[in-house]
C-alpha positions as a Markdown table, in Angstrom:
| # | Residue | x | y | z |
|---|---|---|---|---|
| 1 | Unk | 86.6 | 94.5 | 111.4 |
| 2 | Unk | 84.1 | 96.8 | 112.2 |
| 3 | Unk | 85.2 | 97.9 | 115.4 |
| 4 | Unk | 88.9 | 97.9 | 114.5 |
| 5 | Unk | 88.5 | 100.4 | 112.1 |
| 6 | Unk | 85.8 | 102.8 | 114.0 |
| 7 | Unk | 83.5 | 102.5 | 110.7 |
| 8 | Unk | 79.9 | 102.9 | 110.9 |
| 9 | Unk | 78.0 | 99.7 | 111.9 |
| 10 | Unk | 75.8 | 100.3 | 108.4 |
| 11 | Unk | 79.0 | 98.5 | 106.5 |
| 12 | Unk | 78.6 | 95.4 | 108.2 |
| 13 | Unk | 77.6 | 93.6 | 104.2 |
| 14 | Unk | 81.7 | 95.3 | 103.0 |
| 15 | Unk | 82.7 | 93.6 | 106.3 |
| 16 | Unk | 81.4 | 90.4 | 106.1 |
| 17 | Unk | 82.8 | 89.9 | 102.6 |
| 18 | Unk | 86.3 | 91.4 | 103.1 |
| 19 | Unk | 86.5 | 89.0 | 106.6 |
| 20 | Unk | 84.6 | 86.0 | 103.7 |
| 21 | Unk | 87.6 | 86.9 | 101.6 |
| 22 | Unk | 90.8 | 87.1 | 103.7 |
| 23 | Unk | 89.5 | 83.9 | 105.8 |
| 24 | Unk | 89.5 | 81.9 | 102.4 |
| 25 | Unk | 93.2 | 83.3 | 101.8 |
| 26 | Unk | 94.3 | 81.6 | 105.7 |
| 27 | Unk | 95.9 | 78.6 | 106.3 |
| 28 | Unk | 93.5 | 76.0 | 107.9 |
| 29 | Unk | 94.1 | 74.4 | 111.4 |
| 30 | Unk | 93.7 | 70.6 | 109.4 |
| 31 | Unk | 96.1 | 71.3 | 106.6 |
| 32 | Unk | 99.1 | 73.6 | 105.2 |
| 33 | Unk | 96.9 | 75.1 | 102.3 |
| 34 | Unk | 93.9 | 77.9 | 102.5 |
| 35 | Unk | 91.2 | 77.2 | 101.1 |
| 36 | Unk | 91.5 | 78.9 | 98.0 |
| 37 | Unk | 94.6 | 77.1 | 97.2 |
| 38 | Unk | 92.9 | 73.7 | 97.3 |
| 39 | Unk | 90.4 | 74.9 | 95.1 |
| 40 | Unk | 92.4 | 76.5 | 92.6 |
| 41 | Unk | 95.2 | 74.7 | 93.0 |
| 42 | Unk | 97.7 | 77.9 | 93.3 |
| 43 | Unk | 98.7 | 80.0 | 96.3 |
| 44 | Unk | 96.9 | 83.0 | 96.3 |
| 45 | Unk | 98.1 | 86.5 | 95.6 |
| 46 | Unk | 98.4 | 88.6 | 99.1 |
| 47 | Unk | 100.3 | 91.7 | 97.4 |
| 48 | Unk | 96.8 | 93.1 | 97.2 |
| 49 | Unk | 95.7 | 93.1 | 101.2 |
| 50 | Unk | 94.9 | 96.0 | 102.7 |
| 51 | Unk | 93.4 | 97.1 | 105.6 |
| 52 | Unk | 89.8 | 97.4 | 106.2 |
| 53 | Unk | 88.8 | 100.8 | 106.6 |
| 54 | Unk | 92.3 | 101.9 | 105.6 |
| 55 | Unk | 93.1 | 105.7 | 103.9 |
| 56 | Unk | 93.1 | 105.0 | 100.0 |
| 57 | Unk | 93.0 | 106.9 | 96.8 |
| 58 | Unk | 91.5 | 106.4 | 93.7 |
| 59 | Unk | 93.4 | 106.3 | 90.5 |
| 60 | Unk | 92.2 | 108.3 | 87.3 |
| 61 | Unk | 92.4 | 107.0 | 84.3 |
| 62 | Unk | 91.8 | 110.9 | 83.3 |
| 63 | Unk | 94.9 | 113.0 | 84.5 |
| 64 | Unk | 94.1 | 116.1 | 86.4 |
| 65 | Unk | 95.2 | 119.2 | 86.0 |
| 66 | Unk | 97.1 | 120.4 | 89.2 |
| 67 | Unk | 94.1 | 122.3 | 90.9 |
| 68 | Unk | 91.6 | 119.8 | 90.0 |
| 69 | Unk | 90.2 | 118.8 | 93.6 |
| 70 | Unk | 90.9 | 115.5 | 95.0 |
| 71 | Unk | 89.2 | 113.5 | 97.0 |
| 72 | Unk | 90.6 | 110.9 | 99.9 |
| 73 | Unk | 88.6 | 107.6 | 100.2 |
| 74 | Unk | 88.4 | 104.6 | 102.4 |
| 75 | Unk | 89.0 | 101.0 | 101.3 |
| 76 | Unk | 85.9 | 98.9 | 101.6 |
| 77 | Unk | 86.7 | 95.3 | 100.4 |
| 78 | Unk | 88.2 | 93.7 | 97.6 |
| 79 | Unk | 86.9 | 93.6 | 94.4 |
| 80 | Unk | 87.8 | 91.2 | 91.3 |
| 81 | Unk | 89.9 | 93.6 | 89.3 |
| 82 | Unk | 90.8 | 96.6 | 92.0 |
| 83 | Unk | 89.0 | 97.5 | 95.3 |
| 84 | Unk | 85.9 | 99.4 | 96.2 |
| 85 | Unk | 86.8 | 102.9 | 97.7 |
């Protein structure tokens, strides 16, 4: 994932669990289900993949005005409500 997406080799920990994460979303070799499904007994939700390292932005909960400055970030990994930026 690292190399893929030209990040810095310092984010190898985001890497490891965004690769932990999508390779408990994958279908197995031995059986038709990931493993997530077998241990929660429902197909997992993959509207929410994106890629590693991918342009994202952050939403505000606070509007801004129009000149307030904005910033563009860089999805990380996957986070349990939302992703880390």
């Amino acid at each position: 994932l690292i190399f893929d997406s030209k990040m810095k080799k310092k984010l190898w920990g985001e890497a490891l669990y965004t690769s932990t994460y999508l390779l408990h979303r994958s279908p197995t070799s031995t059986t038709d289900y990931t493993p997530i499904e077998m241990w929660e007994h429902n197909k997992p939700n993959l509207s929410r993949l994106q890629l590693f390292g991918c342009a994202a932005y952050a939403k505000v909960l606070n509007p801004l005005k129009k000149l307030d400055e904005r910033e563009k970030c860089i999805f990380f990994l996957y986070a349990p409500v939302g992703y880390r930026l």
